[in-house]
N, CA, C and O of each residue as an XYZ file, in Angstrom:
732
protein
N      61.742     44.670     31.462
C      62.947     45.325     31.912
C      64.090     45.201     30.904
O      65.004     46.013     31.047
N      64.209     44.096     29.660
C      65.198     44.320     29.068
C      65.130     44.848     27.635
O      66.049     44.712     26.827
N      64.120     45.381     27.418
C      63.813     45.890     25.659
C      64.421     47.578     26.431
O      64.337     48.280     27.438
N      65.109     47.477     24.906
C      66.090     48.957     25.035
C      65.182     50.015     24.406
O      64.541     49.697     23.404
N      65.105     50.924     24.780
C      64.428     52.060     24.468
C      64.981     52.464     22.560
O      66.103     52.179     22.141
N      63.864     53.162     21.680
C      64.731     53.481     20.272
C      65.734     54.371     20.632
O      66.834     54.238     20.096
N      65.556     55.243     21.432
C      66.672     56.696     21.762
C      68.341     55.848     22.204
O      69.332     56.541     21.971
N      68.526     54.796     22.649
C      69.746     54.588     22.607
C      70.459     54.498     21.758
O      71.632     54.867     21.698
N      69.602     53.815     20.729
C      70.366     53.573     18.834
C      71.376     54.847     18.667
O      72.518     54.775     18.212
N      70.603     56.241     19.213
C      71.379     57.598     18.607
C      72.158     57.592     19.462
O      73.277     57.351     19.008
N      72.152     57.713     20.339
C      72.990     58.239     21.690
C      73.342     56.867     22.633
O      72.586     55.950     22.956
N      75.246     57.148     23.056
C      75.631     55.958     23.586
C      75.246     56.108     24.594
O      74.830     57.260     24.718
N      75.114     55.353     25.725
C      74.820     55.005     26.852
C      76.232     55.383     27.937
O      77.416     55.457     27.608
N      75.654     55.566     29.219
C      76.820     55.178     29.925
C      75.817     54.124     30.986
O      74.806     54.463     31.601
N      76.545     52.624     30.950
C      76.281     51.077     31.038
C      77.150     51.734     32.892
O      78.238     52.200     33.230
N      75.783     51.353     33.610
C      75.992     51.368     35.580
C      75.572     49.892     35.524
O      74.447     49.486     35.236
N      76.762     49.072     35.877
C      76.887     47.716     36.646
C      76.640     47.569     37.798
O      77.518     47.987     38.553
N      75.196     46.839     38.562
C      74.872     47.258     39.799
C      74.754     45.689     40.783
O      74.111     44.724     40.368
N      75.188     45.690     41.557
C      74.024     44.591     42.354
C      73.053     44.923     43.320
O      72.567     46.038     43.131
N      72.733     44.471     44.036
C      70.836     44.712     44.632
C      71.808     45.167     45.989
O      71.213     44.659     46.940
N      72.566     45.615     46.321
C      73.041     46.039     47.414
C      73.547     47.223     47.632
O      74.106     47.743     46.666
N      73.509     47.955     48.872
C      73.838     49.058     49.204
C      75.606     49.319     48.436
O      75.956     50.452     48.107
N      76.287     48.425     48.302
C      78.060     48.490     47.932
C      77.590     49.147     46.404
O      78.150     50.194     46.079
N      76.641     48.591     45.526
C      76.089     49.748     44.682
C      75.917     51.137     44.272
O      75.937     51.618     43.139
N      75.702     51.824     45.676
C      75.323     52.592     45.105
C      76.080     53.979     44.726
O      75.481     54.912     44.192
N      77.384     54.015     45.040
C      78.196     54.679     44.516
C      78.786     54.522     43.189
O      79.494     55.396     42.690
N      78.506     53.425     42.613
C      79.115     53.555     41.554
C      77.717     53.747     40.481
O      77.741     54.303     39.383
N      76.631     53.173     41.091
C      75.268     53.909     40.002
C      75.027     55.422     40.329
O      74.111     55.930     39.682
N      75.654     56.198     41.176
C      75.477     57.129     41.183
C      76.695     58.422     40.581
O      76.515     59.553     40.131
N      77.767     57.723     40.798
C      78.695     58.119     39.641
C      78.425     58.003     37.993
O      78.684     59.018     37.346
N      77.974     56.955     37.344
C      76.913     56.608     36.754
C      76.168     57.951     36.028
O      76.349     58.746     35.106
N      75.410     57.700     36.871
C      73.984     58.701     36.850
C      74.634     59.852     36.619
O      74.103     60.359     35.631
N      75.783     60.742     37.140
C      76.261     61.882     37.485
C      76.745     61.754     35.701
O      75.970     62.322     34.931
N      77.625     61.242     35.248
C      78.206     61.224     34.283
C      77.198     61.121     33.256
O      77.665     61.712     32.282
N      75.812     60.578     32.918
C      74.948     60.461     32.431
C      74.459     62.110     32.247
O      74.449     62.846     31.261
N      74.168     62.262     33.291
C      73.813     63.812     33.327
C      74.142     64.806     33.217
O      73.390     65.776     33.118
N      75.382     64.836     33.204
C      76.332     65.974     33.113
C      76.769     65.912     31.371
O      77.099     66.950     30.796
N      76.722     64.628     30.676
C      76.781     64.570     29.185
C      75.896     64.447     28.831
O      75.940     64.458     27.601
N      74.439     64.242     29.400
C      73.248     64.125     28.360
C      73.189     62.834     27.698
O      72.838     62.671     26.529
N      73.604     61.796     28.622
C      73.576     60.757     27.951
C      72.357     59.458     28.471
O      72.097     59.144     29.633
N      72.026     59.135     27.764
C      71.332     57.982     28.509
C      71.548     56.950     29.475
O      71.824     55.921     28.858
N      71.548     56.772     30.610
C      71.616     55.779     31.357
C      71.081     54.397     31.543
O      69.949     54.199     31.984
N      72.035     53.295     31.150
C      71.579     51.700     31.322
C      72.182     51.163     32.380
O      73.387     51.105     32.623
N      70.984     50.650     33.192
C      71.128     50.470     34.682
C      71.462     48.289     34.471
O      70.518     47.499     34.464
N      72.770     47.900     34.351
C      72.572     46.266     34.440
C      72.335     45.304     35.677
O      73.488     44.970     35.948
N      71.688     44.806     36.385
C      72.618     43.644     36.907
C      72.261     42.473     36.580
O      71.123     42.087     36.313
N      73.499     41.726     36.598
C      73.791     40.010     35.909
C      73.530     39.719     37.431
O      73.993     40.217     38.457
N      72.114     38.182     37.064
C      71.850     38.191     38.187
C      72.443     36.720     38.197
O      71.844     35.802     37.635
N      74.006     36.481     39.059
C      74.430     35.378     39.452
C      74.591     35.053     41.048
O      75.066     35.946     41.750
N      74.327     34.183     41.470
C      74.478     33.637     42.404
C      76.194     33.254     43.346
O      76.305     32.105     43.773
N      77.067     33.979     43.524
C      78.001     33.896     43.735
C      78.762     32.787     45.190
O      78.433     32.865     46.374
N      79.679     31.955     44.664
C      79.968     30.636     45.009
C      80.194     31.183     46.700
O      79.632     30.603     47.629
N      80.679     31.823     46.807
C      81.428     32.344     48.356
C      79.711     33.309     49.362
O      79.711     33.616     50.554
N      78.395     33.565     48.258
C      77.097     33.748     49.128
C      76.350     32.576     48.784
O      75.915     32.589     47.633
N      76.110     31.665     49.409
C      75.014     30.891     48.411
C      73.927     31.210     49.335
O      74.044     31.494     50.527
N      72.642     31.114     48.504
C      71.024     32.077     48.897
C      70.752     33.152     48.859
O      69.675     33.579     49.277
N      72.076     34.193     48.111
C      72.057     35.253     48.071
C      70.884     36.221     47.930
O      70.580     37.144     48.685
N      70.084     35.676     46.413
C      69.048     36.149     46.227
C      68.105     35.535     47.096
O      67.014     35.869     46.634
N      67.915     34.823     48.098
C      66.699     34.215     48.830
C      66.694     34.821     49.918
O      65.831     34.659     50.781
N      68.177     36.004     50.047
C      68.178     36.333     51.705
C      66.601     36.621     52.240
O      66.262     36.311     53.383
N      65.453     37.406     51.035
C      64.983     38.210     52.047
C      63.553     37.370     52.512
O      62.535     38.013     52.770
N      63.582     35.871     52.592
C      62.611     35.453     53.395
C      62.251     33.791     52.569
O      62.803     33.456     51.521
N      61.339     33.016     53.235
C      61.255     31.466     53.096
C      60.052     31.846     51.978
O      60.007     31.083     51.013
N      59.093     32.920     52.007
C      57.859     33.038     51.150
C      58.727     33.278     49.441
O      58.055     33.435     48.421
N      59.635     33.268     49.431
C      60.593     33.783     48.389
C      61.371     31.916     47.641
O      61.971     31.611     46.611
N      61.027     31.361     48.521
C      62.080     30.118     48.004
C      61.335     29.176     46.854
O      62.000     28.357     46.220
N      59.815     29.358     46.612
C      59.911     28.598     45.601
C      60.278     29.382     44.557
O      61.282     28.887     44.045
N      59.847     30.641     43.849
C      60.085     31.675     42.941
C      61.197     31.694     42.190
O      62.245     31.618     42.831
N      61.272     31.762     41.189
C      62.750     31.674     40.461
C      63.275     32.902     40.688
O      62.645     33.942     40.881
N      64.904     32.689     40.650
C      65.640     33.685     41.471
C      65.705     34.876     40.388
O      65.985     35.973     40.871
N      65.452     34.818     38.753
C      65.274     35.985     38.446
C      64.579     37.019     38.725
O      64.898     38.205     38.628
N      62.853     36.181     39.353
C      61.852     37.027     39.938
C      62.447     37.773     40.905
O      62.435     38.998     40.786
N      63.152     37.072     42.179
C      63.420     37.678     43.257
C      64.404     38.529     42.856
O      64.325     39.428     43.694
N      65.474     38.878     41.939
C      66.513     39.887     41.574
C      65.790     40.718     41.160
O      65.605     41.712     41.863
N      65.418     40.653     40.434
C      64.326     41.817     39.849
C      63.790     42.901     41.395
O      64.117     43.929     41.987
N      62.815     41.830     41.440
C      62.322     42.584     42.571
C      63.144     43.202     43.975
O      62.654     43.898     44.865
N      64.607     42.681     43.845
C      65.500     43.708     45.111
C      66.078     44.586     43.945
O      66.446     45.701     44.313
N      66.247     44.272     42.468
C      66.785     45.280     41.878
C      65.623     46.855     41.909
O      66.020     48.020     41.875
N      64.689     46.555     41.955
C      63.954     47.246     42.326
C      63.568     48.323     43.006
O      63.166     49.472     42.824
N      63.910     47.320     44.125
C      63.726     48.083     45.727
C      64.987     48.660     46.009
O      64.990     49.749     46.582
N      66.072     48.114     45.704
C      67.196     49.104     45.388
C      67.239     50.370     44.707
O      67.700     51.441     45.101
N      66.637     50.046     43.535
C      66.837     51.529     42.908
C      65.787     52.582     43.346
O      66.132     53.761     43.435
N      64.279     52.128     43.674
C      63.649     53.166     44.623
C      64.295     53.731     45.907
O      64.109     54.922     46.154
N      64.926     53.088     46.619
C      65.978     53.216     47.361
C      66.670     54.711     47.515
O      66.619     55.647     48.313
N      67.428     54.344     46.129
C      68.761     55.305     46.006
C      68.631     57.056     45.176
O      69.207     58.141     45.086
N      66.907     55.957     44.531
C      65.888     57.295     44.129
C      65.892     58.481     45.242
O      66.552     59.519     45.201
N      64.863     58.001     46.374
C      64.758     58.789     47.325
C      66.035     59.486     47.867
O      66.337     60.677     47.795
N      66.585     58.642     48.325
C      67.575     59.514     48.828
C      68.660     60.295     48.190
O      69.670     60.673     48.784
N      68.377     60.523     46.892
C      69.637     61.132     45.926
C      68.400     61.938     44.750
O      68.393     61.888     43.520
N      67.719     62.439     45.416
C      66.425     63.530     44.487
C      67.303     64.419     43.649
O      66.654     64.841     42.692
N      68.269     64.761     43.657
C      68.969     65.004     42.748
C      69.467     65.090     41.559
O      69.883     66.093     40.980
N      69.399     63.663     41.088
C      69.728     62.595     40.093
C      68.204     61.699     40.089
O      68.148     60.669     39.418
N      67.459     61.986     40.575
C      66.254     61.279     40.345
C      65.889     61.178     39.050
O      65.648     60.041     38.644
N      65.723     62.660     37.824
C      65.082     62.474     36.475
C      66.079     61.857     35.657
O      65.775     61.798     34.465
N      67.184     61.383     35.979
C      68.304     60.418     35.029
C      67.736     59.268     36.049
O      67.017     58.507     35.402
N      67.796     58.983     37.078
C      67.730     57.396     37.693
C      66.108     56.930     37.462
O      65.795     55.747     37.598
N      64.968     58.116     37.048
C      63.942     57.660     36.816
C      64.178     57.133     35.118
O      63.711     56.012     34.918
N      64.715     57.676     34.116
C      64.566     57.822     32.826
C      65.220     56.642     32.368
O      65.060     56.208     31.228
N      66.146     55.970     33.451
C      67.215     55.070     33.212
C      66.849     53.606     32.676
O      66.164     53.050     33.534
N      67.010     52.973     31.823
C      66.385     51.704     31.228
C      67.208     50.474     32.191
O      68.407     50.232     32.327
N      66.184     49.944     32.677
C      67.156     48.739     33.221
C      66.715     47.497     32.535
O      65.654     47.122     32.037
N      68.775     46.618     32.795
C      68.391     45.289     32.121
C      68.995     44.944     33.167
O      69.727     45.461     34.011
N      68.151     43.121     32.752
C      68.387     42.512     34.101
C      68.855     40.895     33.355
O      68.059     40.110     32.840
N      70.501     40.684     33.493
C      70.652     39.250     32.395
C      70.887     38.112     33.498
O      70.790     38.318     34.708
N      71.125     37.201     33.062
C      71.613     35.645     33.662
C      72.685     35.318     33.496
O      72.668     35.030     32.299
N      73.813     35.113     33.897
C      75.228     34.653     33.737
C      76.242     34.627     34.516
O      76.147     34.492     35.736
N      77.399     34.763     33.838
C      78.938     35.329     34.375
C      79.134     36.422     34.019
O      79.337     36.777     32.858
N      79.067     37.651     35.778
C      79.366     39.386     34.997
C      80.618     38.990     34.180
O      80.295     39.239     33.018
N      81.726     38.561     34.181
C      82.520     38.635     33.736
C      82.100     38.703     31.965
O      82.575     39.498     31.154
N      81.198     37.745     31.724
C      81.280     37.695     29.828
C      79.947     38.446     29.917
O      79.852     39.244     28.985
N      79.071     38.451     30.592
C      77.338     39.323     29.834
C      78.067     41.022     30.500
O      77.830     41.924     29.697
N      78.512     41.293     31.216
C      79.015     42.617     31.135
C      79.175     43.733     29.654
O      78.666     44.803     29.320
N      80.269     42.691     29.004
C      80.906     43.041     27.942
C      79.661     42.952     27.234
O      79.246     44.002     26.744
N      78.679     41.439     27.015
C      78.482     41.073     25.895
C      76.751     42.711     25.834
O      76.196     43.162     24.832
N      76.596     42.929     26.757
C      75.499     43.778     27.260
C      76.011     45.218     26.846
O      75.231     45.974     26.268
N      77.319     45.616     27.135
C      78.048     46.867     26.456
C      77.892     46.824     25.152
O      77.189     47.633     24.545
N      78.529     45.884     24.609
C      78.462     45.845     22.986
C      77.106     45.902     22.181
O      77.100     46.307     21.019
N      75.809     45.435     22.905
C      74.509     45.264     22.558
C      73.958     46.737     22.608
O      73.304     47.301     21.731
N      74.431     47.322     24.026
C      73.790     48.628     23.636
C      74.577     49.901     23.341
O      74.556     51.095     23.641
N      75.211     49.133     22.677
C      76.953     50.178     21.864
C      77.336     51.016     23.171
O      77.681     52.188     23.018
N      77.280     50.388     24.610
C      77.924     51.427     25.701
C      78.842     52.127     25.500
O      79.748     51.459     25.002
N      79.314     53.943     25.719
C      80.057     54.761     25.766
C      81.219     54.593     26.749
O      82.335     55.053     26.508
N      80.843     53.745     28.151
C      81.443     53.458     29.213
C      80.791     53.062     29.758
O      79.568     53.204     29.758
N      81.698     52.219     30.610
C      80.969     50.916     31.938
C      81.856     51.485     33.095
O      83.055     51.679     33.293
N      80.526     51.677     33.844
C      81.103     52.262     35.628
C      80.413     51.019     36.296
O      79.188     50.913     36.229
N      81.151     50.112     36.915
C      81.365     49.350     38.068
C      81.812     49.084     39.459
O      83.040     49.166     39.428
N      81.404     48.796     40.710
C      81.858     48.804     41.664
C      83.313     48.156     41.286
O      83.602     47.642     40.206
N      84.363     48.335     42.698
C      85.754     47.849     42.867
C      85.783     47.587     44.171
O      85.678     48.561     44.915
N      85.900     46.515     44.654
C      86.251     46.252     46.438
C      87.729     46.565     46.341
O      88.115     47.556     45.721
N      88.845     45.449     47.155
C      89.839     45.346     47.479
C      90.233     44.012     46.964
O      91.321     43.719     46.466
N      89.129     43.184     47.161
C      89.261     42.077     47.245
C      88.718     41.452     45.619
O      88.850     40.265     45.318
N      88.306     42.147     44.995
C      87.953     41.804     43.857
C      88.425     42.218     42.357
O      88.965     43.321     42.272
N      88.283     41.453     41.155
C      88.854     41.910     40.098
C      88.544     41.547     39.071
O      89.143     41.055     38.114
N      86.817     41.997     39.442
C      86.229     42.230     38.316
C      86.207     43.158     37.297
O      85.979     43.027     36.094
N      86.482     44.122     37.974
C      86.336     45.468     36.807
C      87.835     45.374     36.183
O      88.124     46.198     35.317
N      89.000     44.216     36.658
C      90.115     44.352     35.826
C      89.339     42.659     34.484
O      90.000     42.465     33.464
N      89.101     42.486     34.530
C      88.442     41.033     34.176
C      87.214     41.804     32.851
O      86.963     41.183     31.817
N      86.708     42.926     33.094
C      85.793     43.394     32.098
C      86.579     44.323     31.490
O      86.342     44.243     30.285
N      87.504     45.278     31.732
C      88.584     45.791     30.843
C      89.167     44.773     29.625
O      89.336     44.947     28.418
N      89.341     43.888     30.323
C      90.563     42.829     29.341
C      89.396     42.771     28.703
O      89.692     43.253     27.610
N      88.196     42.483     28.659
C      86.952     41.907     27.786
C      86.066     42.539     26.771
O      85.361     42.191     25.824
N      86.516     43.921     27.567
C      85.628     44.990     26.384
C      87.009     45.698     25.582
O      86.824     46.745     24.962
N      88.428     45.066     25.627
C      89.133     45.977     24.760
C      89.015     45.761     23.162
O      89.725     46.349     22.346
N      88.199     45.004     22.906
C      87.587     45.157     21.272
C      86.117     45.154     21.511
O      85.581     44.506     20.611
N      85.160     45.667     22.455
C      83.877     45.300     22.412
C      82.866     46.844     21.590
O      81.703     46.748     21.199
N      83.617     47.969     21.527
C      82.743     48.823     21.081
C      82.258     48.187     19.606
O      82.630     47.191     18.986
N      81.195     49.284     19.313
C      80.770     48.930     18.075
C      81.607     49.383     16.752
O      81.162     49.306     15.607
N      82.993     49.907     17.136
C      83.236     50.163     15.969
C      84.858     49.083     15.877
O      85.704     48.986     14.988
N      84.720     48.378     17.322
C      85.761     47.591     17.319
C      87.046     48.697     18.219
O      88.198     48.400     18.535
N      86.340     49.920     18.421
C      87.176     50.606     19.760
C      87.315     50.314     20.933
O      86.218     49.838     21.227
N      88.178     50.268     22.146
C      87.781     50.086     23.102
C      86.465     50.467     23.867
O      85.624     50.977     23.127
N      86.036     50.314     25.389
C      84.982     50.667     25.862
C      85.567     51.156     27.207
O      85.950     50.234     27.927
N      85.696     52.212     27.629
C      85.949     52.745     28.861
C      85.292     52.141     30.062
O      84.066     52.187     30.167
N      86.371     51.330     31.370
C      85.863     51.017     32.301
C      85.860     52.081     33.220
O      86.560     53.028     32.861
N      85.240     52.221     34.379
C      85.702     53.238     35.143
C      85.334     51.997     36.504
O      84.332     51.288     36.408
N      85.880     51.933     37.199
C      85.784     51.682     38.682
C      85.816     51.938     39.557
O      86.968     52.065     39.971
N      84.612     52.253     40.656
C      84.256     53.383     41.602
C      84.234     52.666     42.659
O      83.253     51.968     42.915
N      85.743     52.734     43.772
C      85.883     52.028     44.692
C      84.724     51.999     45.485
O      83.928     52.936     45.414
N      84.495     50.899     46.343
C      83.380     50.656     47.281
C      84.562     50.167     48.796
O      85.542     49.457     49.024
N      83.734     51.008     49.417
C      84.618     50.615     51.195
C      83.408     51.066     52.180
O      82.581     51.966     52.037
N      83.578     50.194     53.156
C      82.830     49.976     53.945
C      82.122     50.938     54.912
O      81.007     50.918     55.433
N      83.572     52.121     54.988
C      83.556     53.427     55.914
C      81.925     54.302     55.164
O      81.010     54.862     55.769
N      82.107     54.107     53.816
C      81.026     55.185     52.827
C      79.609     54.881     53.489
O      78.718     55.707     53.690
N      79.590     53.375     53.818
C      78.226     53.132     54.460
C      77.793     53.363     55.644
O      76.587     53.288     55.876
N      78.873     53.748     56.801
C      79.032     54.064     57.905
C      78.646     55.585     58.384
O      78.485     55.928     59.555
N      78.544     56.339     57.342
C      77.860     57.263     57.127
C      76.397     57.692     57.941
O      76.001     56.637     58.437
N      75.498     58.718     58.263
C      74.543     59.047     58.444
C      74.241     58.970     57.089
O      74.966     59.367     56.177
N      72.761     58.260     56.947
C      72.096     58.675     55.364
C      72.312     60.078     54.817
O      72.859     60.375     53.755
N      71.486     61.346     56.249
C      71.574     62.368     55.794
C      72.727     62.961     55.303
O      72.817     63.876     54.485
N      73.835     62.185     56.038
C      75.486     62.965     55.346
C      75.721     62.488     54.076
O      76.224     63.192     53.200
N      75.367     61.254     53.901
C      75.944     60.592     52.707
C      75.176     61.407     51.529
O      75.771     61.705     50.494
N      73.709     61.774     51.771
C      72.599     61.833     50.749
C      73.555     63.697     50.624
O      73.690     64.030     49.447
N      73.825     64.192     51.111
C      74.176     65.873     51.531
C      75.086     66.182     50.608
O      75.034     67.238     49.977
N      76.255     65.043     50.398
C      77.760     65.149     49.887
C      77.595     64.543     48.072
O      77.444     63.388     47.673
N      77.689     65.743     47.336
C      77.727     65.377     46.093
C      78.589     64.540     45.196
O      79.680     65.093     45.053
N      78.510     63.553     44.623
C      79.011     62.711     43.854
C      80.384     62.935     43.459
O      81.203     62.017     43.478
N      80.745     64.396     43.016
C      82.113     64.854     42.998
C      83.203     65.060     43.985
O      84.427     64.965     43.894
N      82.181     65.457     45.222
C      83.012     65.190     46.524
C      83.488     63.953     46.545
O      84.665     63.729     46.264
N      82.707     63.082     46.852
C      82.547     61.270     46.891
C      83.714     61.198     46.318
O      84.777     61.313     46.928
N      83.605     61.011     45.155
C      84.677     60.616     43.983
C      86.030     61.342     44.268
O      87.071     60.830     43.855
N      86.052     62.662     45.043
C      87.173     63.174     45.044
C      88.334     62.441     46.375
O      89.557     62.366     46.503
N      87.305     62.068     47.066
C      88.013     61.562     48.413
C      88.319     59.897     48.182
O      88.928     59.302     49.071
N      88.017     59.396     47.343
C      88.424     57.902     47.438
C      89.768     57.941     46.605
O      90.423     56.912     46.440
């Protein structure tokens, strides 16, 4: 999952910051949209950390899971996530199939950046709660991270709770530009 394809060398990426959860998937699908609409390659990340305020995060999905190292188990919901968001967004399927995913170990805060700069990212689209400030925390971090020592465009694609409250079929119905237009 983390050897980069040769085709990125030519062409920048646009870098979708994801976690294994549904609050995801608007911003990999903004992502994807922007990928596709420029012809650009899509790099799917998530930094798989364990966050102080979930602890077992990655173990939620069962006791047959607890000896396994928790990269195995990220992997494998990063996974099942993105088959997931496959199906229901056939749309964007031949960018979310084509999409290279990496999967690192750390603090998003520094492998974010340090993962942009590796695969010379064009832009980083990340979720945004209310309550969080991360995507202001990877701005400050990538403002010398391009490869030519340019900035790196964050974009942050609010996540709220109402989007999930949704019927699948409505959510899957309403195109990415709508989405984006109403938040």
């Amino acid at each position: 999952m983390n050897a980069l394809p040769p085709a990125l060398k030519n062409e920048p990426p646009i870098l979708a910051c994801v976690s294994v959860t549904r609050d995801s998937e608007a911003p990999l699908l903004a992502a994807a949209s922007l990928a596709e609409s420029s012809r650009a390659p899509l790099v799917v990340l998530h930094v798989v950390h364990e966050p102080g305020d979930h602890p077992g995060y990655y173990r939620r999905s069962g006791p047959r899971d607890a000896s396994l190292p928790i990269d195995m188990i990220a992997e494998r919901m990063l996974k099942h996530f993105l088959n997931d968001v496959r199906e229901r967004h056939p749309e964007l399927q031949s960018t979310l199939e084509t999409a290279e995913v990496v999967l690192v170990s750390g603090i998003p805060q520094t492998r974010i950046p340090e993962v942009a700069r590796r695969v010379e990212a064009q832009q980083i689209v990340i979720g945004s709660s209310k309550r969080g400030r991360l995507a202001d925390r990877i701005r400050g971090a990538t403002s010398t991270a391009g490869p030519r020592g340019e900035a790196i465009p964050v974009t942050a694609i609010p996540i709220s709770p109402q989007v999930w409250e949704q019927p699948a079929e409505a959510a899957a119905a309403k195109p990415i530009s709508a989405f984006l237009a109403t938040q």
